[in-house]
VOGU-3710 file (C-alpha; in Angstrom, 3 decimals, decimal comma):
1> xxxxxxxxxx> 16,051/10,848/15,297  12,812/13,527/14,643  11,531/13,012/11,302  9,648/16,181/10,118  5,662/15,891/10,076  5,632/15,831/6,110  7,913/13,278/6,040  6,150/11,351/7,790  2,688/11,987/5,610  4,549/11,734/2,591
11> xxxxxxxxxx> 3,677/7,830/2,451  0,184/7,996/3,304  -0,623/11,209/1,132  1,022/8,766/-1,935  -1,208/6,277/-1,121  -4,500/8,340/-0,746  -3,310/9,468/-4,961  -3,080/5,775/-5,601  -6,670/5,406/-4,235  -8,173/8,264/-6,307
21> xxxxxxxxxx> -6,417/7,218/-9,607  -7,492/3,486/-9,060  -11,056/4,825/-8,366  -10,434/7,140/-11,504  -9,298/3,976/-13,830  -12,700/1,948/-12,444  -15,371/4,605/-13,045  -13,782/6,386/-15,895  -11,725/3,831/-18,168  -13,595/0,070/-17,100
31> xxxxxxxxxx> -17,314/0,943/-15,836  -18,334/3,735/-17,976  -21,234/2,824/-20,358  -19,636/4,972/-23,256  -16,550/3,827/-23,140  -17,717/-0,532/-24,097  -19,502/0,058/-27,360  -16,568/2,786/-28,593  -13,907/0,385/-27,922  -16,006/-2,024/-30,447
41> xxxxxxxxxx> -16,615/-0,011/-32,933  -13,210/1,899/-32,794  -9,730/0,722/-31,995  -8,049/3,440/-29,852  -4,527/2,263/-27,807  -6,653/3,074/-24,610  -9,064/0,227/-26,126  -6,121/-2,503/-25,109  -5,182/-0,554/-21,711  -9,311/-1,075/-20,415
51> xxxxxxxxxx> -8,541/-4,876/-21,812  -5,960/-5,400/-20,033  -7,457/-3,960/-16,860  -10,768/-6,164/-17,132  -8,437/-9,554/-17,564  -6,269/-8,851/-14,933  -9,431/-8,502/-12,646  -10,986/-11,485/-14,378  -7,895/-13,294/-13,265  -7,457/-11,831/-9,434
61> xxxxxxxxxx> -4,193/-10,640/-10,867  -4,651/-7,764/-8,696  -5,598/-9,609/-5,000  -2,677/-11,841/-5,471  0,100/-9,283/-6,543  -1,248/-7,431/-3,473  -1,048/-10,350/-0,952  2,678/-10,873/-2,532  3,598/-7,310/-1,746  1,842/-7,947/2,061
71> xxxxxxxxxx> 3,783/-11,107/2,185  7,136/-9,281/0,960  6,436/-6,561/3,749  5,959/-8,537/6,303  9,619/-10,641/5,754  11,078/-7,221/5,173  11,669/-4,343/7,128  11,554/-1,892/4,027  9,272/1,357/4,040  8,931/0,733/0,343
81> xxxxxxxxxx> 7,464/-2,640/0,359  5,197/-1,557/3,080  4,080/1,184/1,008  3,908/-1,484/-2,287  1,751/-3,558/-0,446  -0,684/-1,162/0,850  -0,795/0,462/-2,918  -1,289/-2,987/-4,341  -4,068/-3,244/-2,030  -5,849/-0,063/-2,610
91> xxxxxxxxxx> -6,032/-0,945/-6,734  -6,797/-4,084/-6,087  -9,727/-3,161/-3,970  -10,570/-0,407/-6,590  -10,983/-3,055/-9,200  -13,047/-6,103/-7,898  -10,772/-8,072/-5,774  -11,951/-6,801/-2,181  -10,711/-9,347/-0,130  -7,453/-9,938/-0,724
101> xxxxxxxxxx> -6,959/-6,239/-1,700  -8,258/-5,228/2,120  -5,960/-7,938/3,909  -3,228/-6,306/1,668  -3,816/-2,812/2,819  -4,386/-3,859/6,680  -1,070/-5,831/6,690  0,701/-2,715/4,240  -0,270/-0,470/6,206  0,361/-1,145/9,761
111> xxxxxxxxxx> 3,655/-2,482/8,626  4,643/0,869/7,265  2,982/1,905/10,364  5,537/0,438/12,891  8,147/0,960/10,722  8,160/4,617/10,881  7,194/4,631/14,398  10,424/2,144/14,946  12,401/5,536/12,927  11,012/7,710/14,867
121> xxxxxxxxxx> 11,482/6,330/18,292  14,501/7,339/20,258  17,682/4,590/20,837  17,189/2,852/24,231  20,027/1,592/26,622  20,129/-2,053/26,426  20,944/-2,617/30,372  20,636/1,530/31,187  23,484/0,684/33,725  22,905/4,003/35,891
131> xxxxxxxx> 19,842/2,821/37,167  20,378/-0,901/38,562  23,555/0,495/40,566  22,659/-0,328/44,046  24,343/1,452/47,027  25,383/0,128/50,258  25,506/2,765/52,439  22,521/6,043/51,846
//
């Protein structure tokens, strides 16, 4: 089976927006130096969102939901989870938790990796009986 070029970037194009909008949430919404001194003098619903963010990388929230996505790709064989784990890993690189956010990309990504090259490759003959015939006479 030939899977189309596009369907093929289609994961990795995904997880190049996640990258950008994780990078967008960190310098926009958590490190900007407007954005701490309005949320204490004001109390927009974005105010709670930037909250939450900062706890959950006070916490490693991030790092470990990663490394459970890694851990769920590796015992699957799902292009989804693949994908999860390698997005987990991205944000949680994005927002403090480097380690465990990198080892959750590497393992994501070459998971989703082999599994498309596994969907792309063709079906091969078990014994490919046409080739170990031997003949007795030539």
């Amino acid at each position: 089976m030939k899977s189309s070029p596009w369907r093929l970037a289609l994961p990795w194009l995904l997880l190049l927006m996640v990258g950008l909008g994780a990078t967008a949430l960190r310098f926009g919404l958590i490190e900007s130096s407007a954005i701490g001194p309005f949320c204490s003098s004001h109390d927009p619903w974005w105010c709670s969102v930037r909250t939450a963010l900062v706890l959950g990388f006070l916490h490693n929230v991030y790092g470990v939901a990663a490394l459970l996505g890694a851990v769920l790709a590796l015992v699957s064989r799902r292009l989804a989870l693949a994908w999860l784990a390698a997005a987990l890993g991205f944000f949680a690189i994005q927002l403090y938790g480097v380690e465990t956010g990198a080892l959750a990309v590497l393992i994501g990504s070459l998971r989703l990796l082999r599994l498309q090259a596994e969907a792309c490759a063709a079906p091969v003959e078990p014994y490919r009986q046409g080739q170990q015939r031997v003949q007795s006479q030539p």
